[in-house]
N, C-alpha and C positions, 0 to 999 in steps of 0.2 A: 429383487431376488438374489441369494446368497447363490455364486455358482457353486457347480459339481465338479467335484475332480475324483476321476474314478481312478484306481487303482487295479491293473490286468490279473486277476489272480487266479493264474492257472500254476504256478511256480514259482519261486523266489522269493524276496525281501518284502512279501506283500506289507504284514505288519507292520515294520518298517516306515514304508513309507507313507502309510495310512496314519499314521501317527504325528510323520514330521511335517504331511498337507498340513492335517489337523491342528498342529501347532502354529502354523502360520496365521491362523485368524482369520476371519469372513470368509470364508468359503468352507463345505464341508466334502467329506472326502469318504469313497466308498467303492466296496469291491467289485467288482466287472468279471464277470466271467460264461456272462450269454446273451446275443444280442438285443434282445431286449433291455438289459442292464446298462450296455453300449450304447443306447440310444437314448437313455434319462440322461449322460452326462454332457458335460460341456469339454472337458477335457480327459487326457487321459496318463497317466505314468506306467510307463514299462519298466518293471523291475529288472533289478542281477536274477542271473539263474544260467541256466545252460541252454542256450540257446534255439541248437537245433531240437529240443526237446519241446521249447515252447512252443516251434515254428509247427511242428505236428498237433501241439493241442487246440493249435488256432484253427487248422484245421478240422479237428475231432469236432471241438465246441462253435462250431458255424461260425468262427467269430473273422478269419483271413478276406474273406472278402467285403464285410460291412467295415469293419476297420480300415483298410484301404482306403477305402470311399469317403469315411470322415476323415479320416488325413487328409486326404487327394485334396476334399471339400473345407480346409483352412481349418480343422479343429486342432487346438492348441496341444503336444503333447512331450512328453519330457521321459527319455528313457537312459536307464544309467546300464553299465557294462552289455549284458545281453541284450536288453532295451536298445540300445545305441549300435549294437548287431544288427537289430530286426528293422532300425530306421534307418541303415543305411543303403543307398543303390545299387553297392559291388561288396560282396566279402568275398574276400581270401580265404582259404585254408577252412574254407567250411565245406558242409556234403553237399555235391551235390543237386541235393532234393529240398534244400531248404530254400523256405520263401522267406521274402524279403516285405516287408509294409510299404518302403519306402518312405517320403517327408524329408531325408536331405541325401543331397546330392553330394557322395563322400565315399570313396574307397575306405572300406575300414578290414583289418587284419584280425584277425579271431584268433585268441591265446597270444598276442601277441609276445607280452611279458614271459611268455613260460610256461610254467604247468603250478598245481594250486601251491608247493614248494617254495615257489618265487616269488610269490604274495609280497608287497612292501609296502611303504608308506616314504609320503615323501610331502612338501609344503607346497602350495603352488600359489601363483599368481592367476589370479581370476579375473578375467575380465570383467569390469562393469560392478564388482560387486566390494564394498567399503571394506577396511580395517585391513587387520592382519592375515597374510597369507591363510591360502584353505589347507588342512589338511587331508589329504589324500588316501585313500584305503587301494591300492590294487587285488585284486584277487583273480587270475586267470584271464586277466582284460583282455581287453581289444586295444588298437591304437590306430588311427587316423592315417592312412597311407597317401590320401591327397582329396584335395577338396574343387570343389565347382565356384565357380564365380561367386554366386552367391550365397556363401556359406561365409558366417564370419568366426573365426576361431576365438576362442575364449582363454584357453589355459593350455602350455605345453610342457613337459615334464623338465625339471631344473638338472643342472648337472650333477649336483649331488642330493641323497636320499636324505631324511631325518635322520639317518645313523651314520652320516655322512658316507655312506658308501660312492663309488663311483655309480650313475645311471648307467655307465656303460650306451648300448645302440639304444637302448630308451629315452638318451639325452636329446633335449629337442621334439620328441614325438608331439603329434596332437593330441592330447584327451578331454579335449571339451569345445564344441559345435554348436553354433546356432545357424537355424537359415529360418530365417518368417516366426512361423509361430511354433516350430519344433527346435529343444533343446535336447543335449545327449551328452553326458560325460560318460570317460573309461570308465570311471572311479565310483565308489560310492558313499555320496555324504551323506544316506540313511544309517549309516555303522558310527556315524563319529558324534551325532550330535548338534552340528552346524547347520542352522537350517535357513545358508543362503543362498544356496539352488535350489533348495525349495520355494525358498519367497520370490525366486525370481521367478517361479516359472507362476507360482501364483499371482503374480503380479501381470504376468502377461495375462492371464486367464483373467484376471476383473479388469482388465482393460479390453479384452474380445468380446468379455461378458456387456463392456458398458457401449460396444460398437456397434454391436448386433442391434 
């Protein structure tokens, strides 16, 4: 059986990332947005978007508490900027009233970079994953304030940007987590083309797929 990797799509870069599963090969990839649909898949991707907007839709569309429970319950899932919001334990500088999914154990900073103005790009070293440096997209991110034992860090922002700017207090930040079967970058490599946080996170999913 080719697994399922669903994509959240109540907001954000759904397209996007339905494209770049898709290009990954053996697995097919498809949108989520009511528990029922949450429950054909095998894994799941939380797009960029705004956050606290999603955390209310998750609510609306039944979806905050069955989601939980497949996280809770080992299913494989991968959320980039907002995603990486909604998977983590503690946010900062958020409302509130927003819920959290939980999946890794990680203080993360909401708008960390700034506001959508501050948006940049920058090269990074990625853990785990071949060739030449990732390119990075920021857009309103988040950043890693501190992580749980069992959280292994992937990629942290270099000192200087692709336009060689100074990162300034961004230098050093974390923007890319894993812990078990949940992966979460600031960044998004749905806008660039690279699609090797995709493959890896697909690769973990035919590997749960072939455990199960």
């Amino acid at each position: 059986m080719v697994p399922v990797i669903g994509v959240l799509a109540l907001q954000g870069d759904v397209r996007e990332h339905l494209a770049a599963v898709t290009a990954c090969g053996d697995v097919r990839g498809v949108a989520v947005r009511r528990p029922s649909e949450l429950d054909a898949v095998d894994a799941l991707v939380i797009p960029g978007g705004e956050s606290t907007t999603m955390s209310r839709l998750l609510e609306v569309f039944d979806l905050l508490g069955p989601l939980r429970d497949r996280i809770g319950a080992g299913m494989p899932a991968y959320g980039s900027c907002a995603g990486m919001i909604l998977l983590a334990r503690e946010v900062l500088d958020g409302r509130p009233d927003q819920q959290q999914l939980g999946g890794l154990d990680v203080v993360v900073r909401r708008n960390a970079f700034g506001r959508q103005v501050d948006s940049f790009e920058t090269d990074l070293r990625f853990r785990g994953l071949l060739g030449d440096p990732m390119r990075a997209v920021f857009i309103r991110a988040p950043w890693v304030e501190s992580t749980g034992p069992g959280v292994e860090v992937l990629a942290t922002v270099p000192r200087l940007t692709v336009t060689g700017a100074d990162a300034g207090a961004a230098a050093g930040r974390v923007v890319a987590v894993r812990q078990g079967s949940v992966i979460a970058t600031a960044f998004h490599p749905e806008l660039t083309g690279d699609l090797r946080v995709h493959g890896l996170f697909c690769d973990l999913v035919k590997e749960s797929a072939r455990a199960a």
